[in-house]
HTML snippet that shows the backbone in 3Dmol.js (N, CA, C, O; Angstrom):
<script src="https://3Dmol.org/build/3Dmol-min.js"></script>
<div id="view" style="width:600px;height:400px;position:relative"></div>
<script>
const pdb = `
ATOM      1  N   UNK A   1      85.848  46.764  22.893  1.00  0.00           N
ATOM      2  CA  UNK A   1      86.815  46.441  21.857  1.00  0.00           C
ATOM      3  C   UNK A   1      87.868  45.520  22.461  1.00  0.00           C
ATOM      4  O   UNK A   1      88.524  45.855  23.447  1.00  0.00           O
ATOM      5  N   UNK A   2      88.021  44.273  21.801  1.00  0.00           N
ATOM      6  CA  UNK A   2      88.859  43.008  22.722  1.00  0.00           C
ATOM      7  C   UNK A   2      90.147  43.916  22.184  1.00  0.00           C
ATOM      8  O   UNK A   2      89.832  44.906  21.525  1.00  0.00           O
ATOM      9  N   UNK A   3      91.310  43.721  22.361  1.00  0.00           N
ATOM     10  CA  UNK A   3      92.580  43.410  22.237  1.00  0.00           C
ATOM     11  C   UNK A   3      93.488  44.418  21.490  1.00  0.00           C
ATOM     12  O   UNK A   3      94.457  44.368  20.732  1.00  0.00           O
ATOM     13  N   UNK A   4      92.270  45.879  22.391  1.00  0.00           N
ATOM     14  CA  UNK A   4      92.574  47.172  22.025  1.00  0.00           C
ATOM     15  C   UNK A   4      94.155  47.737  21.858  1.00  0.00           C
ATOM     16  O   UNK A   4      94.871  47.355  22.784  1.00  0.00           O
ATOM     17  N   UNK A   5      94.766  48.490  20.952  1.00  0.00           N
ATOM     18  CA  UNK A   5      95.990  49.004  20.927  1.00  0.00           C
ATOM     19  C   UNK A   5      95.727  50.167  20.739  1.00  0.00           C
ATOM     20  O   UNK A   5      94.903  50.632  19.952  1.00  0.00           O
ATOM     21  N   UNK A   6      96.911  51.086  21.969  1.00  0.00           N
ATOM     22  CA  UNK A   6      96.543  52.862  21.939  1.00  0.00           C
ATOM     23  C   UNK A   6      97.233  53.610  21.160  1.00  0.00           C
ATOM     24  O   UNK A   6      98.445  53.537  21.362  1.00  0.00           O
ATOM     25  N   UNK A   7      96.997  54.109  20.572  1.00  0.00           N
ATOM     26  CA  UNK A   7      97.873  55.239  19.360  1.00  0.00           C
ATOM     27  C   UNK A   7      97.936  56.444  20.375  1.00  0.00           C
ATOM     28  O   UNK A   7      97.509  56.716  21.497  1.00  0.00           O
ATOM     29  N   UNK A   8      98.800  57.100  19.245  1.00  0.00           N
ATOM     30  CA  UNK A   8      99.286  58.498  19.523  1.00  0.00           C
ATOM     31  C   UNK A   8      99.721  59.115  18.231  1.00  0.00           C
ATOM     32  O   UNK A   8     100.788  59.077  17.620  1.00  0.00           O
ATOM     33  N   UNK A   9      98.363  59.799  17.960  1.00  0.00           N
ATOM     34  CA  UNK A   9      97.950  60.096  16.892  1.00  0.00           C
ATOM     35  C   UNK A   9      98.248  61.917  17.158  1.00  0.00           C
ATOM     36  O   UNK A   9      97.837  62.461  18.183  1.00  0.00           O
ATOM     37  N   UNK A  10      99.152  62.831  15.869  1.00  0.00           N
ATOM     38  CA  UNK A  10      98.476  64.008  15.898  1.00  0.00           C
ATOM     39  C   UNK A  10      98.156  64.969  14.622  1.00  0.00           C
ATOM     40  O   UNK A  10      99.077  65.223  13.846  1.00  0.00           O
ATOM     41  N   UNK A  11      97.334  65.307  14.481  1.00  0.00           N
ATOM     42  CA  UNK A  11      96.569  65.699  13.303  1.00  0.00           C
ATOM     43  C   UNK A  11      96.822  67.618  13.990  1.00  0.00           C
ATOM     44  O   UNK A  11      97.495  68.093  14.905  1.00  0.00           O
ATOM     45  N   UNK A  12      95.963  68.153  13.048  1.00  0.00           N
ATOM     46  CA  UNK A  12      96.688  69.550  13.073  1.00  0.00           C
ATOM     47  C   UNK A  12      95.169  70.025  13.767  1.00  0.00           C
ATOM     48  O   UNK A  12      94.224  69.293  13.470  1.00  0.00           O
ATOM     49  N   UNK A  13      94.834  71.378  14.806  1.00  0.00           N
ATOM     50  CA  UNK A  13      93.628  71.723  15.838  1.00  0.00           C
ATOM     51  C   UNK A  13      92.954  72.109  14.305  1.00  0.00           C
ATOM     52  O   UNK A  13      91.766  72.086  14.627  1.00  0.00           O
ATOM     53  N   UNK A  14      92.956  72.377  13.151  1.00  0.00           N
ATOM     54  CA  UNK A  14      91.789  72.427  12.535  1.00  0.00           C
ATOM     55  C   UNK A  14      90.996  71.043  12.406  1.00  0.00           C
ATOM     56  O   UNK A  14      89.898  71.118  12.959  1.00  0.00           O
ATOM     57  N   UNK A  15      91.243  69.881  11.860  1.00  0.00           N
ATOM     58  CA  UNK A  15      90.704  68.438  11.819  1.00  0.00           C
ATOM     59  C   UNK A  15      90.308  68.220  13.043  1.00  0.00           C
ATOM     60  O   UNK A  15      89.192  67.753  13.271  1.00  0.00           O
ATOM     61  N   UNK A  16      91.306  68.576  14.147  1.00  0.00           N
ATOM     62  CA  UNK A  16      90.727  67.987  15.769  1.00  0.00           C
ATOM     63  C   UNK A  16      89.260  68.750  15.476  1.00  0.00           C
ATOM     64  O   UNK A  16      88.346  67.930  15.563  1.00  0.00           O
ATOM     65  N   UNK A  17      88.891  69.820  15.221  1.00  0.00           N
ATOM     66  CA  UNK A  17      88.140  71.284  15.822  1.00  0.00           C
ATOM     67  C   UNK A  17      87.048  70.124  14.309  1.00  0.00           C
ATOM     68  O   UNK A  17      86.848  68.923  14.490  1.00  0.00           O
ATOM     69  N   UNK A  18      86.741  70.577  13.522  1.00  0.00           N
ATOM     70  CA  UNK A  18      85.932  69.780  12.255  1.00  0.00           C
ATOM     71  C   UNK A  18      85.598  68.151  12.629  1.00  0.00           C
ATOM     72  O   UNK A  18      84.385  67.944  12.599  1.00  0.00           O
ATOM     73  N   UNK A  19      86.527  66.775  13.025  1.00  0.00           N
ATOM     74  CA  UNK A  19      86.011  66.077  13.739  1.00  0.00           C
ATOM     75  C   UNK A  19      84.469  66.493  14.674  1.00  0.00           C
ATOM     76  O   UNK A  19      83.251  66.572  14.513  1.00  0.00           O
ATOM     77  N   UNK A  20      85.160  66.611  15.350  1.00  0.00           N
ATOM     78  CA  UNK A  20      84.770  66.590  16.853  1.00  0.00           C
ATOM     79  C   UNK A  20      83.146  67.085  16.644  1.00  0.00           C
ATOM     80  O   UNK A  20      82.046  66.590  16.890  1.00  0.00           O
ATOM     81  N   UNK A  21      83.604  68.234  16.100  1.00  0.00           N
ATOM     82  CA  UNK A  21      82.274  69.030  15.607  1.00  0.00           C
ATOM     83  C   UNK A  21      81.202  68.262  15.090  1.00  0.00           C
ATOM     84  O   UNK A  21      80.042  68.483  15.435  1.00  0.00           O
ATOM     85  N   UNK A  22      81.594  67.145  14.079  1.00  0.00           N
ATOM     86  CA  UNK A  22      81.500  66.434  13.398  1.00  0.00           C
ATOM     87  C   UNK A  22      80.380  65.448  14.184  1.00  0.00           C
ATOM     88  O   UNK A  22      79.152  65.379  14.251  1.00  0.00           O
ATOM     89  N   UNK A  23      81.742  64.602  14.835  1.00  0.00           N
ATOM     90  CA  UNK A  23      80.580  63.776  15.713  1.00  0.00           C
ATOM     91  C   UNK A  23      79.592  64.290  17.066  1.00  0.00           C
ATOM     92  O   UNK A  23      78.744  63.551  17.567  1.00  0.00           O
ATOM     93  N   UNK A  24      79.788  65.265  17.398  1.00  0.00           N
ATOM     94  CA  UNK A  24      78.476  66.190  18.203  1.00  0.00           C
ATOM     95  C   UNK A  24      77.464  66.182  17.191  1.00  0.00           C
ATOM     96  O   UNK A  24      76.486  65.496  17.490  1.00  0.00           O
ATOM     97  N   UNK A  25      77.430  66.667  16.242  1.00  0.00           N
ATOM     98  CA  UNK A  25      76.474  66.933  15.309  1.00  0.00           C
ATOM     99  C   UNK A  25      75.632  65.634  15.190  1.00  0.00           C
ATOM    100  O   UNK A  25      74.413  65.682  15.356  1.00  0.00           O
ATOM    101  N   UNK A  26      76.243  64.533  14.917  1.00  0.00           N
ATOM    102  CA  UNK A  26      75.835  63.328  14.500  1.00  0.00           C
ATOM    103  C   UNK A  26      75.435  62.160  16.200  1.00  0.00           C
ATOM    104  O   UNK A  26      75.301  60.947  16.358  1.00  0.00           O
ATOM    105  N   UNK A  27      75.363  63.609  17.332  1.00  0.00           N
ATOM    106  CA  UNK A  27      74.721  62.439  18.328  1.00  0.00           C
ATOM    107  C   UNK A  27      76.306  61.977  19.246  1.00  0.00           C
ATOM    108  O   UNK A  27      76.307  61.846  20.470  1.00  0.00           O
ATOM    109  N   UNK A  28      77.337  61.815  18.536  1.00  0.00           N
ATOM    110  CA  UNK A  28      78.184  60.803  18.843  1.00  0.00           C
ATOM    111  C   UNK A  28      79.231  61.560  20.073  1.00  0.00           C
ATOM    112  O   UNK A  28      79.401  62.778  20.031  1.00  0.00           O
ATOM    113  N   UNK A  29      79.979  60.605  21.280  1.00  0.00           N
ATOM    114  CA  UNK A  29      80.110  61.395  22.190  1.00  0.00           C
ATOM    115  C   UNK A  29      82.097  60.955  22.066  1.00  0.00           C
ATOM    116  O   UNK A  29      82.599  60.247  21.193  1.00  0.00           O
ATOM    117  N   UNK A  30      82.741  61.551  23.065  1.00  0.00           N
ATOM    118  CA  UNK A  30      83.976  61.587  23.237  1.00  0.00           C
ATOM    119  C   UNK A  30      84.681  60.174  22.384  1.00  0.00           C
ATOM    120  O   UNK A  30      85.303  59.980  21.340  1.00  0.00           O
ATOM    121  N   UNK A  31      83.954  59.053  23.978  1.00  0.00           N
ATOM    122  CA  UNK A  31      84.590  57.805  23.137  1.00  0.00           C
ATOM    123  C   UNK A  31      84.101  57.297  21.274  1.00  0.00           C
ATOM    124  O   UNK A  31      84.327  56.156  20.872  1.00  0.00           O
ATOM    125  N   UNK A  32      83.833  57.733  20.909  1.00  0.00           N
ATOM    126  CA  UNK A  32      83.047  57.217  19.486  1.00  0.00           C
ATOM    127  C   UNK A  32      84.385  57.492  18.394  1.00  0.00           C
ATOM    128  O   UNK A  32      84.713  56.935  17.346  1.00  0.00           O
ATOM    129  N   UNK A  33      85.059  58.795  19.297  1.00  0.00           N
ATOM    130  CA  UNK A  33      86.486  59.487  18.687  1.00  0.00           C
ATOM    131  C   UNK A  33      86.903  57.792  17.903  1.00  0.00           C
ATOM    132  O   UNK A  33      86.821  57.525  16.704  1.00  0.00           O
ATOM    133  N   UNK A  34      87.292  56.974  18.892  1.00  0.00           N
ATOM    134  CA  UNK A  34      88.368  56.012  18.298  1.00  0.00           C
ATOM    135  C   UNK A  34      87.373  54.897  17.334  1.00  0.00           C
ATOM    136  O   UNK A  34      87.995  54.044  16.701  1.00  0.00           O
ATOM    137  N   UNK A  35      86.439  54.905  17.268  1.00  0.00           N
ATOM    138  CA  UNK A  35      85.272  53.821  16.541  1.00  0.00           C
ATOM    139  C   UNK A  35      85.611  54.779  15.243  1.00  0.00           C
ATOM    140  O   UNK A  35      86.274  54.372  14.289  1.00  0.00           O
ATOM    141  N   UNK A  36      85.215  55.741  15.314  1.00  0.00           N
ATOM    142  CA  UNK A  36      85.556  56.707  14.075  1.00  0.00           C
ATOM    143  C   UNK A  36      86.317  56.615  13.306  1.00  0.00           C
ATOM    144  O   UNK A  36      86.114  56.668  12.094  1.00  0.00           O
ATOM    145  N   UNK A  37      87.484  56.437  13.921  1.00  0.00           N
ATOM    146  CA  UNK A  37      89.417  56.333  13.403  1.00  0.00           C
ATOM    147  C   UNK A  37      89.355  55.401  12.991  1.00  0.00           C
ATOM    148  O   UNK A  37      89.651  55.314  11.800  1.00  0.00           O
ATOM    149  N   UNK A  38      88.887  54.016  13.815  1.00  0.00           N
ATOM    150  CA  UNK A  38      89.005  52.665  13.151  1.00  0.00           C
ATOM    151  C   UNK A  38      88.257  52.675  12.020  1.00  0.00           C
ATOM    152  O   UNK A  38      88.830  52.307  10.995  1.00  0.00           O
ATOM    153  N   UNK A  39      86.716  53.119  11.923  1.00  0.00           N
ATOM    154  CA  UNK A  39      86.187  52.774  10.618  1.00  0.00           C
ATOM    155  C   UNK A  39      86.720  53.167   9.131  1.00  0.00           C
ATOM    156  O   UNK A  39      86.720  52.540   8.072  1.00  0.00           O
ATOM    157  N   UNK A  40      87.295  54.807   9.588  1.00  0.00           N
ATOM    158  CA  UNK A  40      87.842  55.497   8.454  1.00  0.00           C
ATOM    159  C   UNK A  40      89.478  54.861   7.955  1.00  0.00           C
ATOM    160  O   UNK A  40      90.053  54.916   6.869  1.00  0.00           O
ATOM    161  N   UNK A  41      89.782  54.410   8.952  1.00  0.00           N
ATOM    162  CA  UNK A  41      91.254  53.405   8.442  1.00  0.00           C
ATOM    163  C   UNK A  41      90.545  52.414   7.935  1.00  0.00           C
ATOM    164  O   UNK A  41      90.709  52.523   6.720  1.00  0.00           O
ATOM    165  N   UNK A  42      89.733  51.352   8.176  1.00  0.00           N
ATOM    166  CA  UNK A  42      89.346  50.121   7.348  1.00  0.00           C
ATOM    167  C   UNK A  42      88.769  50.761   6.463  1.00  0.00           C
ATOM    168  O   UNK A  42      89.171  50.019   5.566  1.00  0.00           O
ATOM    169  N   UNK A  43      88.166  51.506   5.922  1.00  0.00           N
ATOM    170  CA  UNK A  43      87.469  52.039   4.700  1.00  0.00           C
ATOM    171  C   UNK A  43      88.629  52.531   3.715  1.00  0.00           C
ATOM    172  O   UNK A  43      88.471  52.323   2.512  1.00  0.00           O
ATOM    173  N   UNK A  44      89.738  53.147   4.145  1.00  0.00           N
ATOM    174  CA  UNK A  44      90.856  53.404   3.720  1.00  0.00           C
ATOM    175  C   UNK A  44      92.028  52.719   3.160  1.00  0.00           C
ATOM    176  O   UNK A  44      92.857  53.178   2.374  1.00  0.00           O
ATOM    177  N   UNK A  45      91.952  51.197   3.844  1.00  0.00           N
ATOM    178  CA  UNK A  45      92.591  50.025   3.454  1.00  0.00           C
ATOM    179  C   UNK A  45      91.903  49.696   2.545  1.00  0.00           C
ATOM    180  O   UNK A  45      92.584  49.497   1.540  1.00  0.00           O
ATOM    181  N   UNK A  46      90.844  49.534   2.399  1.00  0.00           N
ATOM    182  CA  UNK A  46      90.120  48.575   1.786  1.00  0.00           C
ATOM    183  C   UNK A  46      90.132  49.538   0.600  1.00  0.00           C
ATOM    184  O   UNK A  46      90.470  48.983  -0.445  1.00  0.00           O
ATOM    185  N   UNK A  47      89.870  50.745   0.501  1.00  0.00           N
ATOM    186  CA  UNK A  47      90.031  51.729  -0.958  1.00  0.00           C
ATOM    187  C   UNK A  47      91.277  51.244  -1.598  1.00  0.00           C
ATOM    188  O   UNK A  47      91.240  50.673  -2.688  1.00  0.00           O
ATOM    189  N   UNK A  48      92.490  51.477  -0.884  1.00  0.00           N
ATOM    190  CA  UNK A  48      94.234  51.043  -1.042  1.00  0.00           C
ATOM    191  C   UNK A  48      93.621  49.867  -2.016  1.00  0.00           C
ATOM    192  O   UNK A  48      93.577  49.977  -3.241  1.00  0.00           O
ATOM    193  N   UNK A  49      93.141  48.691  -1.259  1.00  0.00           N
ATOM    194  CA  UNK A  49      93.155  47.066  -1.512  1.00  0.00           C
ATOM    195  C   UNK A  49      92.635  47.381  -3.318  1.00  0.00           C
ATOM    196  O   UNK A  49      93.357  46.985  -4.233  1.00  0.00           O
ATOM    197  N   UNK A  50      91.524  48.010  -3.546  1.00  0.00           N
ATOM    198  CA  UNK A  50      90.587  47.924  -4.475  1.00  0.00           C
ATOM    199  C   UNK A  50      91.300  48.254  -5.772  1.00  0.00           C
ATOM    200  O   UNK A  50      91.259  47.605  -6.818  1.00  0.00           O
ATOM    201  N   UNK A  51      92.260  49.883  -5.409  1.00  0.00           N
ATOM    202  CA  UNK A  51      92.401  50.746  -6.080  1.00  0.00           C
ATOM    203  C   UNK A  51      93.894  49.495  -6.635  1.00  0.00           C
ATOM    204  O   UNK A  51      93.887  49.253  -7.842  1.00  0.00           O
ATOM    205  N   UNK A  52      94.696  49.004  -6.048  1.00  0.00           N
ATOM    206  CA  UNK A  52      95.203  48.204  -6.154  1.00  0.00           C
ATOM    207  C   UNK A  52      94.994  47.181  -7.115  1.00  0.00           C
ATOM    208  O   UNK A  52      95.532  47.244  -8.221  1.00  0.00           O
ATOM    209  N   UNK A  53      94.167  46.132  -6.741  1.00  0.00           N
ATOM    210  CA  UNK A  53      93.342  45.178  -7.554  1.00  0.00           C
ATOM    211  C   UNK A  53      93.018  45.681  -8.779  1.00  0.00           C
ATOM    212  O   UNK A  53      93.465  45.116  -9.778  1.00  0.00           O
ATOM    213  N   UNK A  54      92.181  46.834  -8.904  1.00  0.00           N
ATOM    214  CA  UNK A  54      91.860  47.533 -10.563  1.00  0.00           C
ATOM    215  C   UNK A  54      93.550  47.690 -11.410  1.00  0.00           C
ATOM    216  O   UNK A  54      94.110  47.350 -12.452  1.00  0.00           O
ATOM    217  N   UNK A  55      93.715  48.153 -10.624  1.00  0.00           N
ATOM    218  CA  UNK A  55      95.301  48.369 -11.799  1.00  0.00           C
ATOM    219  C   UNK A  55      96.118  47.559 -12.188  1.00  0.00           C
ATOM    220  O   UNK A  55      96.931  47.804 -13.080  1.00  0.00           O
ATOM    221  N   UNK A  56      96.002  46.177 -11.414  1.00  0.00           N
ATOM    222  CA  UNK A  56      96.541  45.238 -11.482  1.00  0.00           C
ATOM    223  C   UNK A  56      96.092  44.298 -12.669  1.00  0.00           C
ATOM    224  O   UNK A  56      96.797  43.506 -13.293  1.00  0.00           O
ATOM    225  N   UNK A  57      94.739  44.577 -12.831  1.00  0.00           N
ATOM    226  CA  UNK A  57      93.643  44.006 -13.555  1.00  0.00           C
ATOM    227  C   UNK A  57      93.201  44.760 -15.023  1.00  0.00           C
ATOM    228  O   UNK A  57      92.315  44.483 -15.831  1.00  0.00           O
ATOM    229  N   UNK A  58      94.315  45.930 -14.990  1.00  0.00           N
ATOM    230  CA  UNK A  58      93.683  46.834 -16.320  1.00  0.00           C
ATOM    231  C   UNK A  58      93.145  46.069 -17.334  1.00  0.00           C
ATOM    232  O   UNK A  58      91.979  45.965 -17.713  1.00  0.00           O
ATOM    233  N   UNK A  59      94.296  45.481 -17.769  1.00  0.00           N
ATOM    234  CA  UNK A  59      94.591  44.789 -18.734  1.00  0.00           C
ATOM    235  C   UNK A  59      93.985  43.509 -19.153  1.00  0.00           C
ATOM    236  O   UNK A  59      94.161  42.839 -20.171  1.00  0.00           O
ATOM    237  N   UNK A  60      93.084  43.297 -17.927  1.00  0.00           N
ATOM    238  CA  UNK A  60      92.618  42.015 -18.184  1.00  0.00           C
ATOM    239  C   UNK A  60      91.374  42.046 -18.720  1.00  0.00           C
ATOM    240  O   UNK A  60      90.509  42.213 -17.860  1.00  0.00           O
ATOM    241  N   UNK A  61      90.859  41.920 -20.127  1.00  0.00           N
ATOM    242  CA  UNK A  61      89.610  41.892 -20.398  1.00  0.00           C
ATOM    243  C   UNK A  61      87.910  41.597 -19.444  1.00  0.00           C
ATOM    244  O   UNK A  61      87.676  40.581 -18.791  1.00  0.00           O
ATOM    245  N   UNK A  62      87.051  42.645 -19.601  1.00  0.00           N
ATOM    246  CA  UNK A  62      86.196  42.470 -18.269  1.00  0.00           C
ATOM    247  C   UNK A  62      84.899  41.070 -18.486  1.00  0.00           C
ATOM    248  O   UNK A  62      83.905  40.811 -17.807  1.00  0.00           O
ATOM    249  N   UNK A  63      85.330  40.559 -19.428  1.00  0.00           N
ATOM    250  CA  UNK A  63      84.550  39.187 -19.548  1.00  0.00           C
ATOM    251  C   UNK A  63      85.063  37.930 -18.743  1.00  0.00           C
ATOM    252  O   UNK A  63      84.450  37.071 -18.108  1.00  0.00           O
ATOM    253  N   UNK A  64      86.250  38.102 -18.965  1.00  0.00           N
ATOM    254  CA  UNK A  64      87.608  36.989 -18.098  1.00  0.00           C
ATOM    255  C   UNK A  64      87.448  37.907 -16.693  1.00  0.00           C
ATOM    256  O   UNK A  64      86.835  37.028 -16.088  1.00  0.00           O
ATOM    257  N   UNK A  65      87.498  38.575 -16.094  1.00  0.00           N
ATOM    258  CA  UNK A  65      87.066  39.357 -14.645  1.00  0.00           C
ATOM    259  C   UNK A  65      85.584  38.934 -14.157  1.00  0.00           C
ATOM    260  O   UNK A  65      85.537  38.700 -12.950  1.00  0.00           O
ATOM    261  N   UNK A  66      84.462  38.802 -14.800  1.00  0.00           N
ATOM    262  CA  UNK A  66      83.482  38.559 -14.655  1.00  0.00           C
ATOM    263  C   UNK A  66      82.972  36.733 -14.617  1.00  0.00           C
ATOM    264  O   UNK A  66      81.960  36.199 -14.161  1.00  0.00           O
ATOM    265  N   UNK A  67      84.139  36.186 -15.286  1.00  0.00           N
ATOM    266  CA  UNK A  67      84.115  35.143 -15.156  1.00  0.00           C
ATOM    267  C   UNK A  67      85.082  34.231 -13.773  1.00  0.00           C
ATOM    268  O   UNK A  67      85.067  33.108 -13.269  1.00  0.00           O
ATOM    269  N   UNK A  68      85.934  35.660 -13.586  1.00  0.00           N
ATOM    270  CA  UNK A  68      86.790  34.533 -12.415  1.00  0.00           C
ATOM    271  C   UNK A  68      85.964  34.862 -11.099  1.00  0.00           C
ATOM    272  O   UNK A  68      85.654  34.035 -10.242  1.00  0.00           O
ATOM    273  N   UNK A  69      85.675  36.150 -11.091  1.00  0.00           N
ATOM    274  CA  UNK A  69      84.665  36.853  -9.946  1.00  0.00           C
ATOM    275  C   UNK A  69      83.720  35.706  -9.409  1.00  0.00           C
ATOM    276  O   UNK A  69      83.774  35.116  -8.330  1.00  0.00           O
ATOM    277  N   UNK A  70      82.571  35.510 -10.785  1.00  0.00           N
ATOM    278  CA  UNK A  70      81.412  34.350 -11.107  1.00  0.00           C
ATOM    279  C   UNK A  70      81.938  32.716  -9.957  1.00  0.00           C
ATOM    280  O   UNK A  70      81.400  32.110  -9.030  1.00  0.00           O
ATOM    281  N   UNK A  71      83.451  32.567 -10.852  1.00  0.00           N
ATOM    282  CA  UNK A  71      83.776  31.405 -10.091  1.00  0.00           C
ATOM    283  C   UNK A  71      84.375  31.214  -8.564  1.00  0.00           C
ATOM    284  O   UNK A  71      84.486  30.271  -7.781  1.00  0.00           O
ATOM    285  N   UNK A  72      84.688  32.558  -8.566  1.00  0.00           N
ATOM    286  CA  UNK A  72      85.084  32.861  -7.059  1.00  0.00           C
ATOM    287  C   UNK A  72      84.472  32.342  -5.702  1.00  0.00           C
ATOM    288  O   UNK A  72      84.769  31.701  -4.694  1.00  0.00           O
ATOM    289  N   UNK A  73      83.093  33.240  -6.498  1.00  0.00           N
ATOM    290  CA  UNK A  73      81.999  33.433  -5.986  1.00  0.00           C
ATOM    291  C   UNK A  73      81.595  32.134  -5.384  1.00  0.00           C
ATOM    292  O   UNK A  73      81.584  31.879  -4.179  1.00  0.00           O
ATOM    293  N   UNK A  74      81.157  31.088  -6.675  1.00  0.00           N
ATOM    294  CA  UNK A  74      80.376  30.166  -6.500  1.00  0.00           C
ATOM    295  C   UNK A  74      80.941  28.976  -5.682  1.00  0.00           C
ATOM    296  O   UNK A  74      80.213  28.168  -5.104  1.00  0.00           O
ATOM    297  N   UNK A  75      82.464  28.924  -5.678  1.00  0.00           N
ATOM    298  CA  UNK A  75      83.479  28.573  -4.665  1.00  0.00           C
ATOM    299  C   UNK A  75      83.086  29.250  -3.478  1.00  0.00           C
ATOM    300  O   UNK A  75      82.105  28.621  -3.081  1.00  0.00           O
ATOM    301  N   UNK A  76      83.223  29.813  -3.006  1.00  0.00           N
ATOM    302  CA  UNK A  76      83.092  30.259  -1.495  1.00  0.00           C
ATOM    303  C   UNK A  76      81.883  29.884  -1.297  1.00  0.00           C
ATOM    304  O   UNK A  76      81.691  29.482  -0.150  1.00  0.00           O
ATOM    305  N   UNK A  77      80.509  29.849  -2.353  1.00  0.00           N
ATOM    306  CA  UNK A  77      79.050  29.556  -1.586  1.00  0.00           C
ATOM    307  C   UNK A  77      78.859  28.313  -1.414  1.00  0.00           C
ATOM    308  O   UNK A  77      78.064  27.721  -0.685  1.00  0.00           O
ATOM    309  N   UNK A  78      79.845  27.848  -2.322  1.00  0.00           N
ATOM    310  CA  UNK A  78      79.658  26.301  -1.967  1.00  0.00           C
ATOM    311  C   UNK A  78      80.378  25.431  -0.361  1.00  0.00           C
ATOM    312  O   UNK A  78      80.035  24.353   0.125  1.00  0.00           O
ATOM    313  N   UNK A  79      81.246  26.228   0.029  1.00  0.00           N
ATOM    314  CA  UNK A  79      82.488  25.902   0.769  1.00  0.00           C
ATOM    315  C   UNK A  79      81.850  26.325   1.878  1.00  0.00           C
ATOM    316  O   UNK A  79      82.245  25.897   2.962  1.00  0.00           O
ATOM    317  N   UNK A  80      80.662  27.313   1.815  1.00  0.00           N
ATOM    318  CA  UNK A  80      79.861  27.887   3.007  1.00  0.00           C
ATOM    319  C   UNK A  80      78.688  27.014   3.392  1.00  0.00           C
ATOM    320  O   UNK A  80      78.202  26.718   4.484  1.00  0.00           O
ATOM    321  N   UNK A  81      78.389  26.696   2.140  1.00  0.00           N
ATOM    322  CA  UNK A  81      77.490  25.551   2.321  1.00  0.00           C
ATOM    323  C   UNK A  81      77.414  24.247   3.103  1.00  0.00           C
ATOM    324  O   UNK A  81      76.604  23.562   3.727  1.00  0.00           O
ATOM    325  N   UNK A  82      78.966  24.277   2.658  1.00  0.00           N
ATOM    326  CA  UNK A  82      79.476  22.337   3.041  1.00  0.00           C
ATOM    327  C   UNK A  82      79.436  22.733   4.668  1.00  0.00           C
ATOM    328  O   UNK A  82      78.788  22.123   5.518  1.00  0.00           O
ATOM    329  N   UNK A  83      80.193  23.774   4.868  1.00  0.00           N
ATOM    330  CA  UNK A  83      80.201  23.982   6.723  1.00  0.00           C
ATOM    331  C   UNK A  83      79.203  24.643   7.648  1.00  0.00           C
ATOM    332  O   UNK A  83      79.426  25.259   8.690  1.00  0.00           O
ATOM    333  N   UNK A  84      77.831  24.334   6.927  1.00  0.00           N
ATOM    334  CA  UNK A  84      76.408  24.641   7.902  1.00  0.00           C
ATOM    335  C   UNK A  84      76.083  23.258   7.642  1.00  0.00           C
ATOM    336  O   UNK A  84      75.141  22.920   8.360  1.00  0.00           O
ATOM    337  N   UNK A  85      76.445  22.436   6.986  1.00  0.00           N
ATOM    338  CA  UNK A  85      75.798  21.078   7.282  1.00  0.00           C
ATOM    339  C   UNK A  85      76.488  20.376   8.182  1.00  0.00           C
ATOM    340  O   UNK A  85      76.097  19.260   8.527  1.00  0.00           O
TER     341      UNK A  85
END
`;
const viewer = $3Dmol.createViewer("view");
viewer.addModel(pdb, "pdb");
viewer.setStyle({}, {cartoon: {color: "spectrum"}});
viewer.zoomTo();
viewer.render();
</script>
């Protein structure tokens, strides 16, 4: 992990004790602890980001959503396009 930063994290010995357990079960050893943390924080942001975006968007009819999405879309594939040639 490049340009690692160390926390000091404390959660309560039941979660430590359920973790841990957790990743033994699943194969996974001491260090995997912090791969873990990171994934479940980016999965966690990214819920925030979403849950965000929807509410922001109630209101916006889902034909006009489906259409800016559509154009979003076809913008970035094109823009991906131009920079492999």
């Amino acid at each position: 992990m490049e340009n690692a930063v160390r926390w000091s994290l404390v959660v309560s010995k039941e979660t430590d004790v359920s973790l841990r357990t957790f990743l033994a079960q699943q194969g996974m050893r001491k260090g995997d602890l912090s791969k873990f943390v990171e994934e479940a924080v980016r999965w966690r942001v990214l819920d925030q980001a979403v849950a965000k975006a929807k509410a922001k968007n109630a209101h916006v009819p889902a034909a006009e959503l489906d259409a800016a999405i559509d154009e979003a879309v076809a913008a970035s594939r094109a823009e991906r396009l131009k920079r492999k040639k």
